[in-house]
N, C-alpha and C positions, 0 to 999 in steps of 0.2 A: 425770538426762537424758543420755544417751548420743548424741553427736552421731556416728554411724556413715554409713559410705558408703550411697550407696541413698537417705537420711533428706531428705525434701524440708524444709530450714531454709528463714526467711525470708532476704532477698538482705543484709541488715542485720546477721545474725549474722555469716554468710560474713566480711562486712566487716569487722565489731568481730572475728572470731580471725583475721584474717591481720595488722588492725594491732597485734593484742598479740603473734601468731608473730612478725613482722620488728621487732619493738621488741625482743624475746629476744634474735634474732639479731644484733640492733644490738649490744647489750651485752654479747655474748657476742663479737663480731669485737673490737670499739672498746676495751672494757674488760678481755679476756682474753687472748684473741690475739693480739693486733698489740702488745703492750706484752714479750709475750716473745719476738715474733718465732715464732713454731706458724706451721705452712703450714698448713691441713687440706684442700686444694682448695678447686675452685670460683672463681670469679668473686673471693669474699672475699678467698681465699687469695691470688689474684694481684694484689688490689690491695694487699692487707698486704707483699707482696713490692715493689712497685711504691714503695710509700709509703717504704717501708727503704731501698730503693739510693736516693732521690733527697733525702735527707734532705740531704745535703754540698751540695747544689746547691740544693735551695728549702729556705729554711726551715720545719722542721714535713712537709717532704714534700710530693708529691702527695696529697691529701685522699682516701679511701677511699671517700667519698661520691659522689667524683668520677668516680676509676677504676670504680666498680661502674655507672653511666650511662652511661660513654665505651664498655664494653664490651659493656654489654648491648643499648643502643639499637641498632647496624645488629643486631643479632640477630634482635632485635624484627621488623626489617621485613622481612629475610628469612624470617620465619618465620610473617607475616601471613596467606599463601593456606594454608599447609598445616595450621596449629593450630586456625584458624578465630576467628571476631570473640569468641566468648563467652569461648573461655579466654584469650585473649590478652589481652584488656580484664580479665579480672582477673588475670591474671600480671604485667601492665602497673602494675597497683595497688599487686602485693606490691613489686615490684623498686623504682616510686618510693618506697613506704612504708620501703624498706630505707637505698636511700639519704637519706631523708631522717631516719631516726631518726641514721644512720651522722654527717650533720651535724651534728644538735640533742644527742645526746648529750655529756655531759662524758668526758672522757680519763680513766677512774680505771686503775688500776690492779691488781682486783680479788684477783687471784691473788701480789703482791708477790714478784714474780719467780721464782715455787716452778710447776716446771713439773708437778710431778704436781695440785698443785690447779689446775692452769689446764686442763688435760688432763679434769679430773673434773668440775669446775665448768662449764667452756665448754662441755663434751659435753653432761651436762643441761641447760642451758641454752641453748645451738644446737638440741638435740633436740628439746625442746618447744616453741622458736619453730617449725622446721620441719615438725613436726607438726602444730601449728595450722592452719600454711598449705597443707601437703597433704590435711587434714584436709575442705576448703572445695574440693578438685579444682583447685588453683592450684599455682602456684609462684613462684618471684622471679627466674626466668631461668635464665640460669650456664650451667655445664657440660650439663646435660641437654638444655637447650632445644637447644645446639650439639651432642650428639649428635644428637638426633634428624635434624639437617640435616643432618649430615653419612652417615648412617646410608642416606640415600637414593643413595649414591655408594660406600657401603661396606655393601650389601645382606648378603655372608655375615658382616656383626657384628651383633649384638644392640646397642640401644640401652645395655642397661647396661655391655655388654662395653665400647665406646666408652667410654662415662662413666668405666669403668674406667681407663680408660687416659691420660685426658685428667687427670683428676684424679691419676693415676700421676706423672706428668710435671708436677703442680703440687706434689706434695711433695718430688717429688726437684729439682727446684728451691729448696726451700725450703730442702732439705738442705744443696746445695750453697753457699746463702747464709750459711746462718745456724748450720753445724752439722751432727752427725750425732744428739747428744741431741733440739734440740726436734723433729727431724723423727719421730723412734723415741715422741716424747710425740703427735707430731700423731695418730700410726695409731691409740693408746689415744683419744682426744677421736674420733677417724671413729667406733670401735665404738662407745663409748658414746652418742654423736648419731642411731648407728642404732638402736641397742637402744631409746631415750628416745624417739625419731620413732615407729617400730615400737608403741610400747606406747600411744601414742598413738593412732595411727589405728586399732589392732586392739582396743584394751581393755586395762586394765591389773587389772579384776575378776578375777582368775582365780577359777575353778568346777573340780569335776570330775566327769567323767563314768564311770561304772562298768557294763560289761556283768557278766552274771549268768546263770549257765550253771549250772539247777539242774533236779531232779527234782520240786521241788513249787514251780514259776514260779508260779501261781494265788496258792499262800499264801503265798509270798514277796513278791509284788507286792501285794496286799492290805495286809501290812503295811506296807510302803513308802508306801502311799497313805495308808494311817490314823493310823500312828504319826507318822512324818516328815512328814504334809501334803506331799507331794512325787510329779508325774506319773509317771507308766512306761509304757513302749513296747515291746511283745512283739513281737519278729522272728522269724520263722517258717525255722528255720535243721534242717540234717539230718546228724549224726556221721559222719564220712566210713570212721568204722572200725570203731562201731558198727550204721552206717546206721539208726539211732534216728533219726525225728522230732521236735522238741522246740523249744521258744521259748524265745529267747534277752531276758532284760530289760533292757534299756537306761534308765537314770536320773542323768540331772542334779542334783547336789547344791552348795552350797558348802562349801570347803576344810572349813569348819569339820564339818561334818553328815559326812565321809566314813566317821569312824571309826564313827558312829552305824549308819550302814546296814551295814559291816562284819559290825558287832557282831549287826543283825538278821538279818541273811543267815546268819550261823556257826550263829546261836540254830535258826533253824528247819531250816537243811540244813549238816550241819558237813562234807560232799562239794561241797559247791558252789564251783562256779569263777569265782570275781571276777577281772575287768581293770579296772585303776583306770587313768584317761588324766588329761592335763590341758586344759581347757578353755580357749582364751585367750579366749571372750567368748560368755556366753552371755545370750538375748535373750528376752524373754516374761512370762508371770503367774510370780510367785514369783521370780523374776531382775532384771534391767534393764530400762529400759523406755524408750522413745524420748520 
């Protein structure tokens, strides 16, 4: 079962993947990051920074659970009229669910002060918390929610451009505290948290897709349906040098079946023009299924 965008879930599921995304996320701040000192942005980021400089002064620091409340609440309320009651009330869910895993959590260690495992580990680990939670149309505040507020004061930016920037300034921060290594590990932990989020919300089943540019579409399609149990979809397309008329096959396969259809396509037309694509998600009878 493919929880995809679009997919009407009950309000229950929604609930049980943002509280396993921000338990991820928990583990992935509390027990990866913040023990080597990694900025990776966000809200997280700056309360792992926050927690570090005041170590000398409180003991144990300022609590990260804390920081990420203290910063996100006026957010919150500035951003009540514009986001609207629905998402806000589950946004409102992920950020306390965050901080309170960020609490309940124990202090491990995870990565034993090896910044490339913290970097690798943390990223999948952040990734698929954040995924979850995007996964549900929510989030847990942070830097985005404050783009977007601010976005309405800085009209020729892009929300992300923003985010980009805000987070920019959270790891060169970081750098500045803590170093020029963990900050050069935090960017590896960004791409991977995006790649792992990314393969989440989009599918991580890859398929491929192969158009079929042949002189006997009819018998080639035929066999595709019979041999490989597998649909086809003739496009009605015309050679622009030829000025031939002709249909173009289009067929959905998994990774595994491509070489098979290859193989039929060469057998019956060994002229025939195959384009193999990659599929990052495909949906229906003989595929995934919601």
């Amino acid at each position: 079962m493919v929880m995809g965008l679009g997919y009407k879930r009950p309000a229950i599921v929604d609930y049980l993947c943002m509280t396993a995304g921000t338990c991820l996320m928990g583990i992935a701040i509390q027990s990866i990051y913040d023990p080597v000192g990694m900025v990776v942005g966000g809200f997280s980021g700056v309360a792992i920074l926050i927690r570090q400089l005041t170590v000398k002064w409180i003991p144990g620091g300022i609590p990260l659970w804390f920081t990420n409340l203290a910063l996100n609440l006026p957010v919150f309320l500035c951003a009540w009229r514009r986001k609207g009651k629905k998402f806000l009330w589950r946004a409102l869910y992920g950020m306390v669910m965050l901080s309170f895993w960020l609490l309940v959590l124990p202090h491990w260690n995870i990565a034993q002060d090896d910044y490339m495992l913290a970097a690798i580990y943390g990223g999948c680990i952040s990734g698929a918390g954040i995924g979850l939670v995007l996964v549900t149309k929510s989030s847990t505040g942070g830097t985005d929610m404050v783009a977007t507020l601010l976005q309405r004061f800085l009209k020729q930016y892009t929300i992300a451009q923003i985010m980009l920037v805000l987070d920019g300034i959270i790891v060169l921060s970081g750098m500045f505290f803590f170093g020029v290594k963990p900050a050069l590990y935090a960017v590896v932990a960004i791409f991977i948290t995006t790649e792992v989020s990314d393969a989440i919300m989009e599918g991580i089943k890859y398929s491929k897709a192969a158009y079929i540019i042949t002189e006997d579409a009819a018998e080639v399609a035929d066999a595709l349906m019979h041999r490989m149990n597998r649909g086809v979809t003739a496009i009605h397309a015309k050679g622009m040098y030829s000025g031939n008329e002709k249909d173009i096959l289009f067929c959905a396969v998994p990774k595994k079946e491509i070489v098979e259809l290859k193989e039929i396509v060469m057998e019956l037309d060994a002229k025939a023009f195959v384009i193999v694509t990659d599929a990052r998600e495909v949906l229906g009878e003989g595929f995934l299924e919601y």
